[in-house]
N, C-alpha and C positions, 0 to 999 in steps of 0.2 A: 812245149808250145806247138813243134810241129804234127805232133799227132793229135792235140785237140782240134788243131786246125783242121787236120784230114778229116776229123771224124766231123766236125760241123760242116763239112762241104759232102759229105759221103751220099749219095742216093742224093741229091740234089743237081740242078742243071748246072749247075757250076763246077761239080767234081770235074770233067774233062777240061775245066778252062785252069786248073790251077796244078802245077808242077812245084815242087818245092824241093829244094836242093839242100841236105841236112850235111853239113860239116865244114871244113877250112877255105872259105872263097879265094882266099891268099895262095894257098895249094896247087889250086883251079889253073890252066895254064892258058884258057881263055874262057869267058862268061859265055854261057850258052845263048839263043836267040831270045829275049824277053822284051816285054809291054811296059808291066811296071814295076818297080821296086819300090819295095817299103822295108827299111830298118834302121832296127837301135841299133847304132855303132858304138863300140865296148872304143873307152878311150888309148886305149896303146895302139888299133889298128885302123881308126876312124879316117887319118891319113891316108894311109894306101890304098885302103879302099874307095876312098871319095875318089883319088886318080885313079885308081881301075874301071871306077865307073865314066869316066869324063872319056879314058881311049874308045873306051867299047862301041863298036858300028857292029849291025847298023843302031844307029839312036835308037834309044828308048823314048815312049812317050813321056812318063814321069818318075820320078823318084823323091820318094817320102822320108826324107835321115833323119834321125834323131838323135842327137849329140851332148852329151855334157856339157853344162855349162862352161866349165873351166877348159876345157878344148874350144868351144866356140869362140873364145877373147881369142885364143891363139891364130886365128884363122881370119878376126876383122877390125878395122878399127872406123871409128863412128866421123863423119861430118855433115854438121847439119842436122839435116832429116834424111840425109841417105846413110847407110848400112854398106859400105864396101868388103868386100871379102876376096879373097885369090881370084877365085871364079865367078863370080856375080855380082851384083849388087839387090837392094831391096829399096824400094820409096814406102818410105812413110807417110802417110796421109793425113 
């Protein structure tokens, strides 16, 4: 995934805007400086990760995760029309 990604940004204005870090973030002993993040989180390390990203300063602007179904019960439980979770919540409209 990550070298088709390289190669669809390659000769384009956006190759200089895009760094991609290929292997164990958990490894990593701190997250380098970034904007945004977008990933599938694989369900045995979606945990750690989610707090790796919550320490990280300075802030990032966004981050896009995408979680397993069956991890995501683990993490909220429903009232009403809000969606509370560890970290957040969401309103449903």
């Amino acid at each position: 995934m990550a070298a088709e990604l390289q190669k669809r940004v390659q000769g384009t204005h956006l190759q200089n805007k895009l760094h991609l870090i290929v292997g164990d973030v958990l490894k990593l002993d701190a997250l380098p400086f970034f904007d945004v993040c977008v990933a599938n989180l694989p369900y045995q390390i979606s945990s750690p990760i989610v707090f790796k990203l919550l320490l990280h300063r300075p802030f990032f602007r966004c981050a896009i995760l995408m979680f397993q179904v069956s991890n995501v019960f683990q993490f909220m439980f429903h009232v009403a029309n809000f969606v509370f979770a560890k970290d957040s919540f969401i309103f449903f409209d």
